[in-house]
C-alpha positions in Angstrom: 11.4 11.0 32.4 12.2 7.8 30.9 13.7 7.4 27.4 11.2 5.9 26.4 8.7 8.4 27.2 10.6 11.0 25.1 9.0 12.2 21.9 10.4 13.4 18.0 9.8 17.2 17.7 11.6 19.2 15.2 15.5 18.2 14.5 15.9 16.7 17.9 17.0 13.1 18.4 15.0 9.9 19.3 16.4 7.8 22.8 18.7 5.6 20.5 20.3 8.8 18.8 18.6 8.3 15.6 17.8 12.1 14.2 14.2 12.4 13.8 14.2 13.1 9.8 15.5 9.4 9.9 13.1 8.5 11.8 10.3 10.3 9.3 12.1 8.2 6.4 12.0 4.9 8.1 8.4 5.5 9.0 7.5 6.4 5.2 9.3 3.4 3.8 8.0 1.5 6.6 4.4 2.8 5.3 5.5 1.9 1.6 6.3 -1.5 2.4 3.5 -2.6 4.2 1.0 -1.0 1.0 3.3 -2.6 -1.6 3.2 -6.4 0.6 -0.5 -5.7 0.8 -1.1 -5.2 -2.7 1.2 -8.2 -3.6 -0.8 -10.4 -1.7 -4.4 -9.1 -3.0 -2.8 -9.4 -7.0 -1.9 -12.9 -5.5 -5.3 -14.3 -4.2 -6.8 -12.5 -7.1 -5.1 -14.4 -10.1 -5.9 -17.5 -8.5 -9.5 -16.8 -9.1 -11.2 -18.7 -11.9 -12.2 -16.2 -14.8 -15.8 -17.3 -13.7 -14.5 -15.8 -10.4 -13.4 -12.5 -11.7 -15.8 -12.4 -13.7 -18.3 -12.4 -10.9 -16.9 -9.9 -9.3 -16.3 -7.6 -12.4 -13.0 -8.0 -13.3 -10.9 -9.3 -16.1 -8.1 -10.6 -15.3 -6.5 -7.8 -17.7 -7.5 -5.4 -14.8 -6.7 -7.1 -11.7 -3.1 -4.9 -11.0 -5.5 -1.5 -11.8 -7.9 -2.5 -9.8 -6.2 -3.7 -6.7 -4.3 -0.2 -7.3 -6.9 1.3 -7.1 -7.6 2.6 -10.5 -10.6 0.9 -11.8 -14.1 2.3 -11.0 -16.3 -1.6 -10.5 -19.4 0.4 -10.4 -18.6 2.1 -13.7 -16.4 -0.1 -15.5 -13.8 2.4 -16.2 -10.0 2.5 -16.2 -8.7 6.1 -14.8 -5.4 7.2 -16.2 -5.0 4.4 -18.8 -4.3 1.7 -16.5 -1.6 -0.6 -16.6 
């Protein structure tokens, strides 16, 4: 069996000695960071819209951090949890 082919199971150890509840963490920050950059870049393109732009699409520009979070209903035109 090669070391590569080993796998994480309980407290055990990965091949480069790494425990494997380091291994969870780096994985969830790893998660974290790509869903922070992605977001990020979405507020990004989205401010550079035109208010025309936004507007087209239903947003104000007030709402682009909700809604690229995820907390503003398009369809309804509702802000859940107050927003930003």
């Amino acid at each position: 069996m090669s070391k590569k082919s080993k796998t994480l199971s309980g407290g055990g150890t990965a091949a480069n000695g790494l425990p494997a509840k380091a291994w969870t963490a780096l994985e969830r920050w790893r998660q974290s960071y790509i869903v922070w950059h992605t977001q990020r870049v979405a507020i990004r393109h989205l401010t550079s819209l035109s208010d025309r732009e936004l507007q087209d699409i239903g947003l104000s520009r007030s709402q682009i951090a909700a809604a690229v979070g995820g907390l503003v209903d398009l369809q309804r035109g509702l802000v859940a949890n107050g927003g930003f």
